[in-house]
N, C-alpha and C positions, 0 to 999 in steps of 0.2 A: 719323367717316367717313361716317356714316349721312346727312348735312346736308353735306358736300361731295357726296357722290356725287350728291342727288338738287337740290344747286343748281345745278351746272356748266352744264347744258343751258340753264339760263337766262339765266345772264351770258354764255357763249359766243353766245348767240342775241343780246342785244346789242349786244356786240364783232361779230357778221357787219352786225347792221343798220348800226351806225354807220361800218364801213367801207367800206358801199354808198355809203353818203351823203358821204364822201370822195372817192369813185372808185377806192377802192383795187382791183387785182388779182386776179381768181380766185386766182392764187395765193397770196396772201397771207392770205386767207380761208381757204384751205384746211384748214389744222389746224383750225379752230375748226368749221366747216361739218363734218367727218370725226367729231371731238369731239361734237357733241352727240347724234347718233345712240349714239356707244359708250358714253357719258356717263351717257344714257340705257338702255340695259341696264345698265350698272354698277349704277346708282341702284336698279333693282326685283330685280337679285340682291344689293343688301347689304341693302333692304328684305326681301325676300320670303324668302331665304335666310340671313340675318344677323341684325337686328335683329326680327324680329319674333318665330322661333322663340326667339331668346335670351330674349325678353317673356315667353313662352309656360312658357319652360322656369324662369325664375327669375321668375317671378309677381311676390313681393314686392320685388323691385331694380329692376324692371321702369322704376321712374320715373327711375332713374338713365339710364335712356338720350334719355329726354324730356328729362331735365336739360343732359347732356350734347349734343344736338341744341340746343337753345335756347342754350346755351353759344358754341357755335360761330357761332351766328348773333351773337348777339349783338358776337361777335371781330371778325364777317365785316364787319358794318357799321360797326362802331367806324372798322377801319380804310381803309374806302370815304368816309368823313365825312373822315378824313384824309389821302388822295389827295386830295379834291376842296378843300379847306384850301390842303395845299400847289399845285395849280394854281393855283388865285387868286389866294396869293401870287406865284407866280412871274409870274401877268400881271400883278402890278402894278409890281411891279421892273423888269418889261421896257415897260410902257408908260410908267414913270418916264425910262426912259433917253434 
């Protein structure tokens, strides 16, 4: 949770760029523009109120949550590697046609 809460602001930030550069809609942006603000507090109370006291309080497990955070990341890209896979493929199937 510790690694969602404190990535969101960032891929939200951009998903808003990339839909400027679209033309998409205030509204359409909207969630994500709303989102990185709450996103962003989310992130320093699971930090600050969460994962750090937990550090604090269990010293030696402490690394299981560094484990855990890099874990996640690691998910996070895995499957961002295979979005961007499968787009490619689908452009080529479609510029085949």
């Amino acid at each position: 949770m510790t690694y969602f809460e404190l990535s969101v602001p960032g891929a939200f930030r951009s998903y808003v760029t990339a839909a400027q550069r679209l033309g998409l809609s205030n509204a359409a942006m909207s969630y994500w523009e709303v989102h990185i603000r709450e996103d962003e507090r989310h992130g320093r109370w699971m930090l600050d109120d969460v994962a750090l006291p937990l550090a604090q309080m269990y010293s030696n497990e402490a690394w299981e949550l560094v484990l855990g955070y890099d874990q996640e990341k690691l998910m996070g890209d895995r499957a961002a590697i295979a979005v961007v896979q499968s787009i490619r493929e689908a452009e080529q199937v479609a510029s085949s046609i």
